[in-house]
C-alpha positions as CSV (number, residue, x, y, z in Angstrom):
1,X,-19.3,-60.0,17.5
2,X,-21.8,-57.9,17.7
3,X,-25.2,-58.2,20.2
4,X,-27.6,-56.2,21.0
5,X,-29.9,-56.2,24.7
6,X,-32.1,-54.2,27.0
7,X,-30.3,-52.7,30.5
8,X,-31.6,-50.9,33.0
9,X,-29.2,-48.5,34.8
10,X,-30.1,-48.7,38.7
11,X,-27.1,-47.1,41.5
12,X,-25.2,-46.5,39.0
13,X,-24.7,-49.8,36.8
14,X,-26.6,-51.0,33.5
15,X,-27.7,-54.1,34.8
16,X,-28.9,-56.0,31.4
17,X,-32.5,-57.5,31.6
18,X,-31.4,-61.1,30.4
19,X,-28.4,-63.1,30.6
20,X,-25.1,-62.0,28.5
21,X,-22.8,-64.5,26.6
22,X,-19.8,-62.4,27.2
23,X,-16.8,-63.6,29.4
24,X,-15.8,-61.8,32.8
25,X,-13.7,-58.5,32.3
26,X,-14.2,-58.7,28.3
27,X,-13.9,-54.8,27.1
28,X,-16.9,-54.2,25.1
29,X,-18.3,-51.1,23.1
30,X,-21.7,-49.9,23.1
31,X,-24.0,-47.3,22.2
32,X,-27.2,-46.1,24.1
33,X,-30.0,-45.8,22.7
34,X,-33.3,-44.5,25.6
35,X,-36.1,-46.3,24.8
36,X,-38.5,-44.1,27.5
37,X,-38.9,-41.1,25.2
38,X,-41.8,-39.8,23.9
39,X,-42.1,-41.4,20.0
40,X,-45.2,-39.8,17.3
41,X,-46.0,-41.6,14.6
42,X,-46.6,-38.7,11.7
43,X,-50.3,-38.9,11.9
44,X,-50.4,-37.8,15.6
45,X,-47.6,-35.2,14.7
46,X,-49.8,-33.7,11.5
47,X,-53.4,-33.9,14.1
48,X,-51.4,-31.3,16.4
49,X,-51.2,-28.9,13.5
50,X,-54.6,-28.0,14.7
51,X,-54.7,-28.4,18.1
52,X,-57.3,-25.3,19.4
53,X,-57.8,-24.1,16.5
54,X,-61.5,-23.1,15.4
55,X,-63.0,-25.2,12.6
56,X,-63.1,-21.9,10.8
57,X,-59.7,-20.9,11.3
58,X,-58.7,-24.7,10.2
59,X,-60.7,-24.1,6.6
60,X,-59.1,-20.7,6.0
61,X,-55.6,-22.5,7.0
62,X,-56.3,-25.2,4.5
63,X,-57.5,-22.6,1.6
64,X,-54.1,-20.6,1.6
65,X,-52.1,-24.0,1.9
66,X,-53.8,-26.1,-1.4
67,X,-54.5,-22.4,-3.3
68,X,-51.4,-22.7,-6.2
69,X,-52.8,-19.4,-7.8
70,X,-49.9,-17.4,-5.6
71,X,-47.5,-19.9,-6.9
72,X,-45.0,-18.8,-9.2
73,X,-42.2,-20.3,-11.8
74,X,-40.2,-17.2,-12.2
């Protein structure tokens, strides 16, 4: 069987947030999986390219990264 459910670990136990159909002293396997870490989508990732940068420095940034004339198929 396989199941899958939210605990929180408090003193020392993973005390599930709902109900479990699972009999008393049934040896189980599980993996964990924190939920409370910091998750980016990949526009907020690609926004903090910039971050305190000049407008200036962000076109000459942008110049060298689309200009293909230094590109080479040797």
């Amino acid at each position: 069987m396989t199941m899958t459910f939210e605990a929180i670990f408090e003193d020392g136990v993973l005390k599930p947030t709902s109900p479990l159909n699972i009999s008393e002293h049934k040896k189980v396997t599980f993996i964990i999986k924190d939920e409370t870490g910091e998750s980016f989508d990949i526009l907020s990732l690609a926004s903090m390219v910039y971050e305190g940068l000049s407008p200036d420095d962000i076109e000459d940034i942008e110049k060298l990264a689309t200009d293909r004339s230094r590109f080479s198929r040797d």
